[in-house]
N, C-alpha and C positions, 0 to 999 in steps of 0.2 A: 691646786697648782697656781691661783691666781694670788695666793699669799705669799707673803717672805717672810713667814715666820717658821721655824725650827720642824723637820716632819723624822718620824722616830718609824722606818717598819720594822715590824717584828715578824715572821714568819721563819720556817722549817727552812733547813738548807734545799735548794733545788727549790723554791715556789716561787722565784722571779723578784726578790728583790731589787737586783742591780736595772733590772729591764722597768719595773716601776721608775725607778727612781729618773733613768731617763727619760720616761713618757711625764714625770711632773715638772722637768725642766725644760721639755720639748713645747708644754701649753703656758711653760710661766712667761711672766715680762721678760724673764734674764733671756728668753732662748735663744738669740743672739751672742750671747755669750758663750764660755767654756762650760764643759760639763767634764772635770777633775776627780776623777775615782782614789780613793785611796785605802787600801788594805790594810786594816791597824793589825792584821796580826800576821803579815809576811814582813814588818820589817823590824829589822836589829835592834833592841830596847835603847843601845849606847846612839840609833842615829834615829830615833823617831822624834826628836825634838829640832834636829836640823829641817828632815824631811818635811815638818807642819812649817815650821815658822822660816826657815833658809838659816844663812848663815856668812859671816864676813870673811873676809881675805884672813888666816890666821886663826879662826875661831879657836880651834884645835886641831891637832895634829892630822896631815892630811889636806887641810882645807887651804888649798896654795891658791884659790880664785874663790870670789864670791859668790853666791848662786841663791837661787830666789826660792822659797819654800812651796807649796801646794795649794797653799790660802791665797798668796799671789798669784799662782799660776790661775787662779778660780777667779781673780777680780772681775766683776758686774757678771757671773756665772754664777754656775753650783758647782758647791764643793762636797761628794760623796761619801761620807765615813764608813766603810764597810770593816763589817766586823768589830763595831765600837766598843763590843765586850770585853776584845784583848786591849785592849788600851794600855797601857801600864798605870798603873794607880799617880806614879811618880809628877808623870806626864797632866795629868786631868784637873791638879788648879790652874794650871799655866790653858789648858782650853775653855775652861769654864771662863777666866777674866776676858777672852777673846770673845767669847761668846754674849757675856755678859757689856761689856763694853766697847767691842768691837774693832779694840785696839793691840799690838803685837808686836813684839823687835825681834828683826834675827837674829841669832844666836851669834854673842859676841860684840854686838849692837847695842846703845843708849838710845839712838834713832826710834822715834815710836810711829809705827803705820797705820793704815786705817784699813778692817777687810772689811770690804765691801761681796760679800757672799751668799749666797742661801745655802745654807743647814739641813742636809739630809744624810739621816747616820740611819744605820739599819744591824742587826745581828738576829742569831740564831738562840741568843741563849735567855737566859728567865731574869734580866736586869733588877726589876724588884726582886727577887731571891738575892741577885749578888749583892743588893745595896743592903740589905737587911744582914748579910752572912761577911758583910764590910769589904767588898772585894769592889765595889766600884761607887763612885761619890753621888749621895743623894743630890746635891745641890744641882750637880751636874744633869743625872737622868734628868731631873724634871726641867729642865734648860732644855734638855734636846729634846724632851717626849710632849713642846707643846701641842702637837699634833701627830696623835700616834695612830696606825696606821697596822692592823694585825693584817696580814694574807693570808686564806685559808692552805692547810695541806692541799694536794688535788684529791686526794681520798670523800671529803669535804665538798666536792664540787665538782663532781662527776658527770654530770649536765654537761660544763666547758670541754670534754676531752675530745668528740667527734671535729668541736671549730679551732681546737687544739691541734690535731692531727691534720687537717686540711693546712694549718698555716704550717706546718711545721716538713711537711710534704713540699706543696712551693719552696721552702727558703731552701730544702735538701736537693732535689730534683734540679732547682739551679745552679747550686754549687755544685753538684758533681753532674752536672750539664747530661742529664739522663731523662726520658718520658716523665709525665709526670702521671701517678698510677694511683688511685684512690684505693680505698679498703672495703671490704666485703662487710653487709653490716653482721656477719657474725663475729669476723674479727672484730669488728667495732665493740662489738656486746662483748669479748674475752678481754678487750684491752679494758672497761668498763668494769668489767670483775674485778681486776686486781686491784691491791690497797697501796700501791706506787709510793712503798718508804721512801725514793727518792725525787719525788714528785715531779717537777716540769721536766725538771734536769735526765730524769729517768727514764721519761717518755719521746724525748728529747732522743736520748742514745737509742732507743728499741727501735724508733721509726727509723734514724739513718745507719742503724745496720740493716734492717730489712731492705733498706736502697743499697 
């Protein structure tokens, strides 16, 4: 957290990425700053070049005001890459030079900016298989993956599920403003048994149905 250089997690969908990634912007210098999520694979491939970098009065069709992209909306923050895998290929020299020189114009723009950001991108999927099967830029991975960062399945760490279930109890009990009821340790030991294919996110849903 104390660094500003580039952090890569990899983990199963459902092991808390997103929730890491604001606990290493909550301990860094930025934490003052914004902490700017963005889903490279919910948005439209013709607007994900707007979306990173913004865009001017006019850019293209549509664009009748100017608007600031997600790298500025991040300045002296982090700026969250989730799902860095879908990226589109098109898209990833135009991040790399940002990344690399930390320079950027919105779209439609000669004007060059400066991002001032910290770098954390995160996915589910096996990056070195895709740079190897040419589906995403080596240059790139290893720009993002100076500090990479695997999170186990919960299957894998079994141990955490009892102070899993206590926290997760609080945050439910308060939101739907009901007693707050602990588990029996045999239920502990059933929920224990199971291999939680969808790991936090999974454990996550069985406790606030059970509330």
């Amino acid at each position: 957290a104390a660094s500003d250089a580039p952090v890569l997690l990899l983990g199963e969908s459902g092991t808390g990425k997103e929730l890491l990634a604001r606990r290493l912007h909550a301990q860094s210098p930025r934490h003052r700053g914004p902490f700017v999520p963005i889903n490279c694979s919910a948005i439209p491939e013709n607007l994900v070049e707007s979306e990173f970098f913004g865009h001017v009065k006019g850019a293209f069709t549509g664009a009748d005001r100017p608007r600031p992209g997600r790298i500025e909306d991040a300045e002296n923050g982090t700026l969250f890459l989730d799902e860095i895998g879908e990226l589109p290929l098109a898209l990833q020299p135009k991040l790399l030079r940002t990344l690399q020189n930390g320079e950027y114009s919105r779209l439609g723009s000669n004007s060059v900016q400066r991002a001032n950001v910290r770098w954390v991108a995160a996915t589910h999927r096996d990056l070195a298989a895709m740079v190897r099967q040419g589906q995403f830029r080596e240059d790139l991975y290893f720009r993002l993956a100076v500090l990479p960062v695997r999170i186990p399945p919960l299957r894998e760490r079994r141990d955490d599920i009892p102070e899993l279930v206590q926290a997760i109890l609080r945050e439910k009990t308060r939101r739907y403003r009901t007693p707050y009821k602990s588990l029996t340790p045999d239920a502990l030991r059933m929920l224990a048994g199971w291999r939680w294919p969808g790991n936090v996110r999974e454990l996550e849903n069985v406790i606030e149905r059970l509330i």
